[in-house]
C-alpha positions in Angstrom: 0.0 0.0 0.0 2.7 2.4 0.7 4.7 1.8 -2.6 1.4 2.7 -4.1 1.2 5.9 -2.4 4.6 6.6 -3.6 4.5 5.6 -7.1 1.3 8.0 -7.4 3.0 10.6 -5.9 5.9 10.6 -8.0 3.4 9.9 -10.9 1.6 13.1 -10.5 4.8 15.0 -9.5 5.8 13.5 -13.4 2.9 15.2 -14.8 3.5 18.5 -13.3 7.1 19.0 -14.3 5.9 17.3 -17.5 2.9 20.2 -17.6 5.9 22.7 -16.9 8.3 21.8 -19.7 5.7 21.7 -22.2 4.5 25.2 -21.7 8.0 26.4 -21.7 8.6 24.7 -24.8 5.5 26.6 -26.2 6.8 29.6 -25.0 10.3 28.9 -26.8 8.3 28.3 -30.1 6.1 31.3 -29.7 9.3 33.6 -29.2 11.3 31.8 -32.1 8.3 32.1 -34.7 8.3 35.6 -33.6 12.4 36.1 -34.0 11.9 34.0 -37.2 8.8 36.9 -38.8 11.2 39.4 -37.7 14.3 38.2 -39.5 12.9 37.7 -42.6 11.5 41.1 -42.5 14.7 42.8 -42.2 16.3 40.0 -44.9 13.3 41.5 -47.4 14.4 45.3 -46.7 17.9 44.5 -47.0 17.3 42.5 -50.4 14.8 45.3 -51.6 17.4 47.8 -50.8 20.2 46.2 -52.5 18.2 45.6 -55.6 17.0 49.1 -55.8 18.6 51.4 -53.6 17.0 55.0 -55.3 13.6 54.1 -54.1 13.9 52.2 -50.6 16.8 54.4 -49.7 16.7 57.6 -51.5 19.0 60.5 -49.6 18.6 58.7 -46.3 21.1 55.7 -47.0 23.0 55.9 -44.1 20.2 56.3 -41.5 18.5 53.3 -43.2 21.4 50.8 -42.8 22.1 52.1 -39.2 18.2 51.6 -38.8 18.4 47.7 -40.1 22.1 47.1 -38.1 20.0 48.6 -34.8 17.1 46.2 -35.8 19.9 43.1 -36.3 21.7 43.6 -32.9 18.5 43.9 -31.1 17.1 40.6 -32.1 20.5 39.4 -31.6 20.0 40.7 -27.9 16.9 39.0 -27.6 18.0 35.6 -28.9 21.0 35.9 -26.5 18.8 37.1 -23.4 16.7 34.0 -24.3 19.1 31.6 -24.0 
C-alpha cells in the first residue's frame, strides 16, 4: 500500500514537471516564430534595398542601414537574453 502511495505521488509530481516543460517549450516556439517573422523582415528590406537602392533608400542611406544594423543587434540581444 505504501509503494502505491509513492509511485502516485511521484506519478503526478511526473505530470507536473511534465505540464511545466511543455509550456515552456511553447513559449520557446512562440518567441522563435516571432524572432523568425522578424528576420525575414529585415532579410526582405535589405534584399529590396540592394536591388534598388534609389527608391527604398533615396537621400537617407546611411540612417536606413544604421536603422536595419540597430534592428539586427536587437534581435540578436533577444535571442542571447533567451538563452
Amino acid at each position: 500500500e505504501e509503494l502505491k502511495e509513492e509511485m502516485k505521488t511521484r506519478y503526478e509530481e511526473t505530470k507536473q514537471q511534465v505540464a511545466v516543460l511543455d509550456n515552456q517549450v511553447k513559449t520557446m516556439e512562440n518567441k522563435f516564430e516571432d524572432l523568425k517573422v522578424r528576420v525575414y523582415a529585415i532579410l526582405v528590406n535589405v534584399c529590396r534595398s540592394i536591388s534598388d537602392p534609389t527608391t527604398t533608400q533615396r537621400s537617407n542611406w546611411k540612417s536606413y542601414w544604421q536603422e536595419q544594423i540597430k534592428l539586427l543587434e536587437e534581435l540578436n540581444t533577444v535571442r542571447a537574453k533567451s538563452k
